[in-house]
C-alpha positions in Angstrom: 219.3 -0.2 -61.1 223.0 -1.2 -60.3 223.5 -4.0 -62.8 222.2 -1.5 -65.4 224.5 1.5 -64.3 227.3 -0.9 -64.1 226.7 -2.3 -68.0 226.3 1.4 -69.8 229.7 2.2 -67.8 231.2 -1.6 -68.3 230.4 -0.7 -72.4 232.0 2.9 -72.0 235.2 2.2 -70.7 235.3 -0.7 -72.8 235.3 1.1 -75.9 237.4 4.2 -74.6 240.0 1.2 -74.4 239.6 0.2 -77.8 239.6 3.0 -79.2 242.5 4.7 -77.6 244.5 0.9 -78.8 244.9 -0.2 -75.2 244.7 -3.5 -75.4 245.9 -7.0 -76.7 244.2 -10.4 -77.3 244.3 -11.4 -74.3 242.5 -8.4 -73.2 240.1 -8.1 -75.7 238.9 -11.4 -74.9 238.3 -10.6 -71.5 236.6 -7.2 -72.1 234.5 -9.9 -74.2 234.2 -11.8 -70.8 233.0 -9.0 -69.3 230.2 -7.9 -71.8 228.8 -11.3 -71.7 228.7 -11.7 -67.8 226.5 -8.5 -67.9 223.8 -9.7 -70.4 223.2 -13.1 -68.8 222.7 -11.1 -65.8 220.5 -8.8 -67.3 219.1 -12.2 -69.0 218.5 -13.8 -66.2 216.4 -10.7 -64.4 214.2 -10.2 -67.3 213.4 -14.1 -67.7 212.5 -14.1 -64.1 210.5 -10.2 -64.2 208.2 -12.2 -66.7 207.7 -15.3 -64.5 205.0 -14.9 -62.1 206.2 -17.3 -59.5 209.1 -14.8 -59.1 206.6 -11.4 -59.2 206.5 -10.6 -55.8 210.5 -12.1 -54.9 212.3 -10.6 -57.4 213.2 -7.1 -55.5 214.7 -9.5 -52.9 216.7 -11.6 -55.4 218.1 -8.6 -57.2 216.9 -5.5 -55.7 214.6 -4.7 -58.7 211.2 -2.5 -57.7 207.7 -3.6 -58.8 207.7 -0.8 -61.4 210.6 -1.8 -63.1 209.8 -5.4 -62.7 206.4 -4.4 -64.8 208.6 -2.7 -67.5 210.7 -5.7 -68.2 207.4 -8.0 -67.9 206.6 -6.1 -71.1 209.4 -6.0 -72.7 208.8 -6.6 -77.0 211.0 -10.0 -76.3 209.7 -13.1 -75.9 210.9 -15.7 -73.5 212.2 -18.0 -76.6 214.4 -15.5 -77.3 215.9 -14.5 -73.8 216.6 -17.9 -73.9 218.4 -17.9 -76.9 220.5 -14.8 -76.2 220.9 -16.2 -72.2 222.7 -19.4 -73.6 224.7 -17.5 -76.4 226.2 -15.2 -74.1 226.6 -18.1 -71.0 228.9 -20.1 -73.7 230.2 -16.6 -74.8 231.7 -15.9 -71.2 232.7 -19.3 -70.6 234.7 -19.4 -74.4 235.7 -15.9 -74.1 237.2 -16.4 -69.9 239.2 -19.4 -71.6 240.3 -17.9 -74.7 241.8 -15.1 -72.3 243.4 -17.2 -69.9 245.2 -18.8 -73.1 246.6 -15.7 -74.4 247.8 -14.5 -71.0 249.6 -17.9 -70.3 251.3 -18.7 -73.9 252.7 -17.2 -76.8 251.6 -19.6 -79.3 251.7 -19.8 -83.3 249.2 -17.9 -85.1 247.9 -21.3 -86.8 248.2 -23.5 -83.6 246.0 -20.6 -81.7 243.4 -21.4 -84.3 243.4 -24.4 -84.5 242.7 -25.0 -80.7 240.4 -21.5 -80.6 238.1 -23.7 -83.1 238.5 -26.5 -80.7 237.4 -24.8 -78.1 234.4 -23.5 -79.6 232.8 -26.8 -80.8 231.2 -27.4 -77.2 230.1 -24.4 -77.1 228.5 -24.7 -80.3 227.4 -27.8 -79.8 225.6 -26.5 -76.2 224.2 -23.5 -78.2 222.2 -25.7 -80.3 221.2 -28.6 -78.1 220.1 -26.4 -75.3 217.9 -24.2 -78.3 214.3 -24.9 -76.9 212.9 -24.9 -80.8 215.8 -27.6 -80.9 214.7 -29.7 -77.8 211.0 -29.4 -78.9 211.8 -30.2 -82.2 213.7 -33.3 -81.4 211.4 -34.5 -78.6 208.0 -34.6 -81.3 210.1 -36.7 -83.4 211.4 -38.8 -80.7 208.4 -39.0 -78.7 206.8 -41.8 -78.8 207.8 -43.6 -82.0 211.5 -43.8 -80.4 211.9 -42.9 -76.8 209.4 -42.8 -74.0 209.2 -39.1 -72.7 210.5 -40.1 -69.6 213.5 -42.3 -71.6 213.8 -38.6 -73.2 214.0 -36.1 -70.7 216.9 -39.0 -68.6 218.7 -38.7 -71.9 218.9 -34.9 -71.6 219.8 -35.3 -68.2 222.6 -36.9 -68.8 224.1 -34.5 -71.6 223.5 -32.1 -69.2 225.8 -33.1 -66.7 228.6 -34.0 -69.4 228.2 -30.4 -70.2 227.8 -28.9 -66.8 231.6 -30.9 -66.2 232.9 -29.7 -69.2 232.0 -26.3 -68.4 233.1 -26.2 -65.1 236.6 -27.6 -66.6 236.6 -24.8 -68.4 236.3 -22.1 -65.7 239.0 -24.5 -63.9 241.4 -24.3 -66.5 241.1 -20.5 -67.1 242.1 -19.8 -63.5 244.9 -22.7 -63.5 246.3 -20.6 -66.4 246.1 -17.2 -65.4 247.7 -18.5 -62.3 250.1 -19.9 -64.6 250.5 -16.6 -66.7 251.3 -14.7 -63.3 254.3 -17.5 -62.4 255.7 -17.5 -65.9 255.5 -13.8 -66.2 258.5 -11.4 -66.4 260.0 -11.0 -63.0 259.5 -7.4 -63.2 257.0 -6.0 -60.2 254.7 -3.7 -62.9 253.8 -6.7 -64.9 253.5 -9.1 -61.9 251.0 -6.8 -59.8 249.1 -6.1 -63.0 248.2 -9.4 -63.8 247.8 -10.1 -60.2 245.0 -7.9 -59.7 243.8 -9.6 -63.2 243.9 -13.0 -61.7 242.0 -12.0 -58.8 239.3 -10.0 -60.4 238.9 -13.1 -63.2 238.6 -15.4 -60.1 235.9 -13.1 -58.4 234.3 -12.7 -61.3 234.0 -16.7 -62.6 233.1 -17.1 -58.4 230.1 -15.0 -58.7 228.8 -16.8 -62.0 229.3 -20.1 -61.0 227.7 -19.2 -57.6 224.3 -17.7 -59.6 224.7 -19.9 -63.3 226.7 -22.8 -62.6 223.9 -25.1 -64.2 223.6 -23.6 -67.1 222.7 -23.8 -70.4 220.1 -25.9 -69.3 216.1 -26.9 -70.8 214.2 -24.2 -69.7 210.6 -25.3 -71.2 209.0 -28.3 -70.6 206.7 -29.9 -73.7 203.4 -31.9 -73.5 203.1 -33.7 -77.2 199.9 -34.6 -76.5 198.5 -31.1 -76.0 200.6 -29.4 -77.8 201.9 -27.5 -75.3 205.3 -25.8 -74.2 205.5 -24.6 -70.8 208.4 -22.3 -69.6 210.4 -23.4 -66.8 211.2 -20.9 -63.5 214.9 -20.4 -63.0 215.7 -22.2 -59.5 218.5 -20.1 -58.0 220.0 -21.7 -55.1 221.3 -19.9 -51.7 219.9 -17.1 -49.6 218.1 -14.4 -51.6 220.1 -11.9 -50.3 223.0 -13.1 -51.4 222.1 -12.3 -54.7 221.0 -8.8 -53.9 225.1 -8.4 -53.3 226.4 -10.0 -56.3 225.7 -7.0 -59.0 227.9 -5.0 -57.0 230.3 -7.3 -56.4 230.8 -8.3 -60.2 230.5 -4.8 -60.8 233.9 -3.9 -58.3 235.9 -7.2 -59.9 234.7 -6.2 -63.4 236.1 -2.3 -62.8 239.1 -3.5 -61.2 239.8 -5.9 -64.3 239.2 -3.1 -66.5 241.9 -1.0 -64.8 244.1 -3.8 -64.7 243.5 -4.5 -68.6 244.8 -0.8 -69.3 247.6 -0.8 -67.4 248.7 -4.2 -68.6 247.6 -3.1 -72.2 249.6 0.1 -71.5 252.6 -2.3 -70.5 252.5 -4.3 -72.9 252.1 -2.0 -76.5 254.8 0.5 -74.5 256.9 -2.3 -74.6 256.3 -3.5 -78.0 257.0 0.8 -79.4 260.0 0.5 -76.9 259.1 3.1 -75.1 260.1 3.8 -71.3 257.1 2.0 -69.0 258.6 2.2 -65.5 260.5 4.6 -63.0 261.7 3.5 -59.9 262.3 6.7 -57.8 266.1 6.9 -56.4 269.0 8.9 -55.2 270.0 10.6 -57.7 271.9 13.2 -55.5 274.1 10.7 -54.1 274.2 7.5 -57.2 275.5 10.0 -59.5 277.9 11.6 -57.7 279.4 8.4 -56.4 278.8 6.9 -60.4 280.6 10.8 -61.5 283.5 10.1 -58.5 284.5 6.6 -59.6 284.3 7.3 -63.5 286.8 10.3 -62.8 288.7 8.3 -60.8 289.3 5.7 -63.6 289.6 7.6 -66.0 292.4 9.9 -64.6 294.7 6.5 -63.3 294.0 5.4 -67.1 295.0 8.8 -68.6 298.1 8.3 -65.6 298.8 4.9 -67.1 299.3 6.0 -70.8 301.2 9.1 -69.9 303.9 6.8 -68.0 303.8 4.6 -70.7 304.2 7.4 -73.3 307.7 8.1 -71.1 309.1 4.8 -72.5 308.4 5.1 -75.7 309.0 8.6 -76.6 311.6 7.8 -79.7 309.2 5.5 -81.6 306.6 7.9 -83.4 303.7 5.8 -84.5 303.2 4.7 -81.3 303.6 7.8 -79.5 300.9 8.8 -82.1 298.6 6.3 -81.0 298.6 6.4 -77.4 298.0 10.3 -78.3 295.1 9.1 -80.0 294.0 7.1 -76.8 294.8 10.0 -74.4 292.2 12.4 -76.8 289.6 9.5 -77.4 289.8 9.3 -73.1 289.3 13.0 -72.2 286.5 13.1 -75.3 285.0 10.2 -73.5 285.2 12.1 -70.0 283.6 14.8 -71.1 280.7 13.0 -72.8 280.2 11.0 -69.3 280.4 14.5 -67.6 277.6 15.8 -69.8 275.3 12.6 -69.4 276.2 12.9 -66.0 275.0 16.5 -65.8 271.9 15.4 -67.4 271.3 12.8 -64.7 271.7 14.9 -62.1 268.0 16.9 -63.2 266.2 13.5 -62.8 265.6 11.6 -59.6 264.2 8.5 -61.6 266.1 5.6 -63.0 263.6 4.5 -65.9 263.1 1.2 -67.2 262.7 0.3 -70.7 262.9 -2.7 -72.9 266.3 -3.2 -73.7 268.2 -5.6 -76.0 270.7 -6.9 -73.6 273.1 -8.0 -76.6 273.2 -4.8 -78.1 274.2 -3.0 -75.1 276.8 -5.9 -74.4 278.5 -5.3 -78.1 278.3 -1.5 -77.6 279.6 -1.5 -74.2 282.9 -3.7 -75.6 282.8 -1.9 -78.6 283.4 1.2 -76.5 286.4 -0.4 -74.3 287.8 -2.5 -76.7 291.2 -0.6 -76.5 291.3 -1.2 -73.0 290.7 -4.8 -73.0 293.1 -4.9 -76.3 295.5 -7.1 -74.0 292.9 -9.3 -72.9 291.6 -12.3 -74.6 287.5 -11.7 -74.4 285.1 -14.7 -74.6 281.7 -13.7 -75.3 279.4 -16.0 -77.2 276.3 -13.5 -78.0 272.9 -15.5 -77.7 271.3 -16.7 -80.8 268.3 -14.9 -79.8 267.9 -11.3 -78.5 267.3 -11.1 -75.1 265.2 -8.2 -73.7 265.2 -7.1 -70.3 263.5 -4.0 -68.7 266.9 -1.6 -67.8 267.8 2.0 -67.7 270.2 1.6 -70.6 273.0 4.7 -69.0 272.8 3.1 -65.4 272.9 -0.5 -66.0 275.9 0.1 -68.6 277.6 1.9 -65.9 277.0 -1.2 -63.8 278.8 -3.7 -66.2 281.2 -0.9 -66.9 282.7 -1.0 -63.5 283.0 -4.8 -63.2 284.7 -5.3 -66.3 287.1 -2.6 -65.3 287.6 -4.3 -61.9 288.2 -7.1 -63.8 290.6 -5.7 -65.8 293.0 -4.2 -63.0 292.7 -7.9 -61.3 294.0 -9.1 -64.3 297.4 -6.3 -64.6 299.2 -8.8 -62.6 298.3 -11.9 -64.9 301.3 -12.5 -68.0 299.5 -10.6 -70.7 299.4 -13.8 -72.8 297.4 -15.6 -70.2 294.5 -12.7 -69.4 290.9 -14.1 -70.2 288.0 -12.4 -69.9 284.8 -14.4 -70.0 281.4 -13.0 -70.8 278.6 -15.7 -70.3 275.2 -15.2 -70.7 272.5 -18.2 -69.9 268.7 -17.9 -70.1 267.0 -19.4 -66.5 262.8 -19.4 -66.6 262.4 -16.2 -66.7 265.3 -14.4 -65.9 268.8 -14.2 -67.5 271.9 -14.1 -65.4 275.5 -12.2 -67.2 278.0 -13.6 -65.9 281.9 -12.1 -65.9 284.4 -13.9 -65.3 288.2 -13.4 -65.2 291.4 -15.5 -64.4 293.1 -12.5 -62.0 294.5 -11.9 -59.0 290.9 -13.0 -57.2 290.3 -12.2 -53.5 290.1 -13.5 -50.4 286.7 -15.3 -48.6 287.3 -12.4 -46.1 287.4 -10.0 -48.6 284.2 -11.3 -50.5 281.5 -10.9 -47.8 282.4 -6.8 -47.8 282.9 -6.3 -51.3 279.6 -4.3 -51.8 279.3 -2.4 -49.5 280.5 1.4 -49.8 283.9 2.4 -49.2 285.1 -1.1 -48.7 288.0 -1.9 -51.0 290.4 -4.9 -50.9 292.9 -2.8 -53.0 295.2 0.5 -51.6 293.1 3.3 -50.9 295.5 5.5 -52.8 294.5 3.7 -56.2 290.6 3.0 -55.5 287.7 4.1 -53.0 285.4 1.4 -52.7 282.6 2.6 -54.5 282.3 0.4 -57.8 280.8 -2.7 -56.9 279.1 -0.6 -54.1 277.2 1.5 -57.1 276.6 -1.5 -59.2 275.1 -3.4 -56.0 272.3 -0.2 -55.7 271.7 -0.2 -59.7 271.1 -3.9 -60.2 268.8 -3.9 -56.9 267.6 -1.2 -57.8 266.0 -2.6 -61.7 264.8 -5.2 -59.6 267.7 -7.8 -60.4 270.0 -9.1 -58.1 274.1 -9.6 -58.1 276.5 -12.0 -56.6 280.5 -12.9 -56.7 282.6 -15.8 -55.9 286.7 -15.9 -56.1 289.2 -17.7 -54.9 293.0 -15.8 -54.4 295.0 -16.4 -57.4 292.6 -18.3 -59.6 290.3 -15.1 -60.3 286.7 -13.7 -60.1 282.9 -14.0 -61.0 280.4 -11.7 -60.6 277.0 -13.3 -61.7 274.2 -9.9 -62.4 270.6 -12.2 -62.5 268.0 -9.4 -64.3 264.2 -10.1 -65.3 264.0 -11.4 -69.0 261.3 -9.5 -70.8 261.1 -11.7 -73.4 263.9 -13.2 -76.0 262.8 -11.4 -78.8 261.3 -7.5 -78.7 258.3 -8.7 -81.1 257.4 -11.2 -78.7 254.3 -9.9 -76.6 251.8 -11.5 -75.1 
């Protein structure tokens, strides 16, 4: 039978998962989910297979033949203890969908996540054991007659059972308001989004289909006579059209598959990310990118090397200058020949690939590396208190912030050298982060603005630049999924504002 076929292979994959480490919390949990949807189905067709008001119905409830209805008839379990395991495993999936929905929404404190874990469990708990039928017959032979009628006691169980049957049904709300939540508070990065997008839509398939056959249990499933001593098992009513139900198995069984693969990935995602390991590619032109990122690195360096060599004419008499600018003439052609070999090495991939990456660190590196360049310059840059981690190809989106600060740079030649400012910002916006550079130059005009990215368009002399810079750094950042903007205003400078998708603000931080 299909339910069957789909809980040996539900288990398999399920443990191929944990045992290759693919997972998190929040996944476990909902392979946990999973499991337990699978025995109160297979729960509820063996309660009904040894009922004989559903012997001759039960092929068109669930599709299951006469001689396999006669094999789990005789099953070695008794009907007291389907029961039992049937409301176990119905608080199990409900706990277990919750629990899930938590992890995937919020990254809480280790004690605050037990504290509310236990919470959560006490109504389930509490369910487990009033729902027990040795329970309820138990408490109705000592309630019966000295204290209630047994009408008085059957109303009163009536009316737990729909405090329970809201509180349960609060609890498959709230696990889909939070995944829902999970997939708007997620990182802005496409991999991660559709991921938990096809999780949210096979968790909401999945709680559909239960509520649809289950949604009034745990429930009293005997009925007791005091007087003659006497427990009699109650038939599972199931509501809607029969065939209906015949559908369901395989629908579970699709949603349950397609949460699984979904789990994997995000799994896969998620522990890459936490060993900092590359997750994503994005295919692009390498060809062209690379030449145009080789072009305008040549291009700067050789006005710079230009630069120092005319100023190296004006100063030829005092020696430890001469010396240095020596110095900076060798550390530039060292530094174009380490670019020409990275981008050589470029050139054999047609990928830009993603990884997590601590924005700060790349930030201090990158002016680290140009600090004699922007040795005139008065820098602002107030690194966050907090790492910030974004998912970047660490050579391209360097090369990206490299070119902006260097346009920023020759805007400000024309600045008195005690009044150049350079201002790094960095600010933190749900989940993205936005770098912002700003400088006090030359700025450009509102004409000049609405053409600045796009290629071969330059506001300066052709003879001195080729329009490609902010054109490259315009296909890198779109390119990792971010997005980039400017605003200026002639004489009172520029901003470029680069808005990426923030990982997370710390690289331990996972959900």
């Amino acid at each position: 039978m299909f339910i069957f076929f789909v809980f040996i292979l539900f288990i398999a994959i399920a443990v191929f998962c944990l045992t290759q480490q693919k997972y998190t919390k929040a996944t476990l949990f909902m392979l946990l989910m999973g499991f337990a949807y699978l025995i109160v189905v297979s729960c509820i067709i063996t309660y009904m297979s040894k009922d004989a008001y559903y012997y001759f119905s039960l092929d068109d409830y669930f599709g299951i033949r006469q001689s396999l209805q006669n094999q789990l008839m005789f099953l070695p379990i008794s009907r007291f203890a389907l029961i039992r395991v049937f409301n176990v495993f119905t608080m199990m999936f409900l706990y277990t969908g919750l629990c899930s929905a938590i992890y995937f929404a919020f990254n809480i404190s280790s004690r605050r996540r037990t504290l509310l874990l236990s919470l959560l469990a006490i109504p389930c708990i509490v369910q487990i054991m009033l729902y027990d039928p040795f329970f309820y017959a138990h408490m109705y032979y000592r309630m019966y007659p000295d204290y209630m009628t047994a009408k008085g006691f059957v109303s009163l169980y009536e009316s737990i059972h729909t405090v329970t049957f809201v509180v349960n049904t609060l609890y498959i709300v709230a696990g889909v308001v939070l995944l829902v939540y999970a997939l708007y508070d997620a990182p802005k990065v496409r991999q991660i989004r559709s991921n938990i997008l096809m999780i949210l839509i096979s968790y909401i398939s999945v709680q559909i289909t239960y509520y649809y056959m289950n949604y009034w249990a745990p429930d009293i499933l005997i009925k007791v006579s005091k007087a003659a001593h006497f427990i009699r098992f109650k038939p599972i009513n199931l509501v809607g059209n029969p065939s209906i139900y015949t559908m369901l198995p395989y629908i579970a069984g699709v949603c349950l598959f397609v949460s699984l693969y979904s789990i994997y990935k995000y799994a896969r995602i998620q522990n890459s990310i936490r060993n900092q390991e590359s997750v994503i590619s994005h295919n692009i032109d390498s060809a062209i990118l690379t030449s145009r990122v080789f072009s305008h690195y040549m291009k700067n360096e050789l006005l710079a090397i230009m630069a120092q060599t005319e100023f190296l004419e004006n100063m030829c008499e005092k020696s430890p200058e001469v010396v240095e600018e020596i110095r900076v003439i060798e550390q530039r052609c060292k530094k174009v020949y380490d670019r020409l070999d990275a981008v050589h090495q470029k050139n054999l991939k047609s990928k830009i690939e993603l990884q997590p990456v601590m924005l700060n660190e790349l930030l201090n590196k990158l002016l680290d590396d140009k600090r004699m360049e922007l040795k005139p310059i008065k820098v602002h840059y107030a690194m966050p208190p907090r790492q910030l981690v974004i998912m970047a190809d660490p050579y391209y989106f360097a090369q990206a912030l490299e070119n902006i600060i260097s346009n920023a740079v020759d805007a400000l030649e024309f600045v008195p050298e005690k009044s150049r400012q350079l201002t790094i910002e960095i600010n933190v916006k749900n989940k993205w982060v936005e770098v912002v550079i700003r400088d006090n130059g030359i700025g450009m005009e509102e004409e000049a603005l609405v053409h600045i990215f796009q290629p071969f368009y330059s506001s300066k002399p052709t003879a001195t630049n080729w329009g490609m810079g902010l054109s490259i750094c315009h296909t890198i950042i779109t390119t990792h999924g971010g997005k980039i903007s400017a605003e200026s205003k002639k004489g009172e400078g520029s901003a470029f504002h680069i808005v990426m998708p923030l990982l997370s603000t710390d690289m331990s931080e996972r959900r």
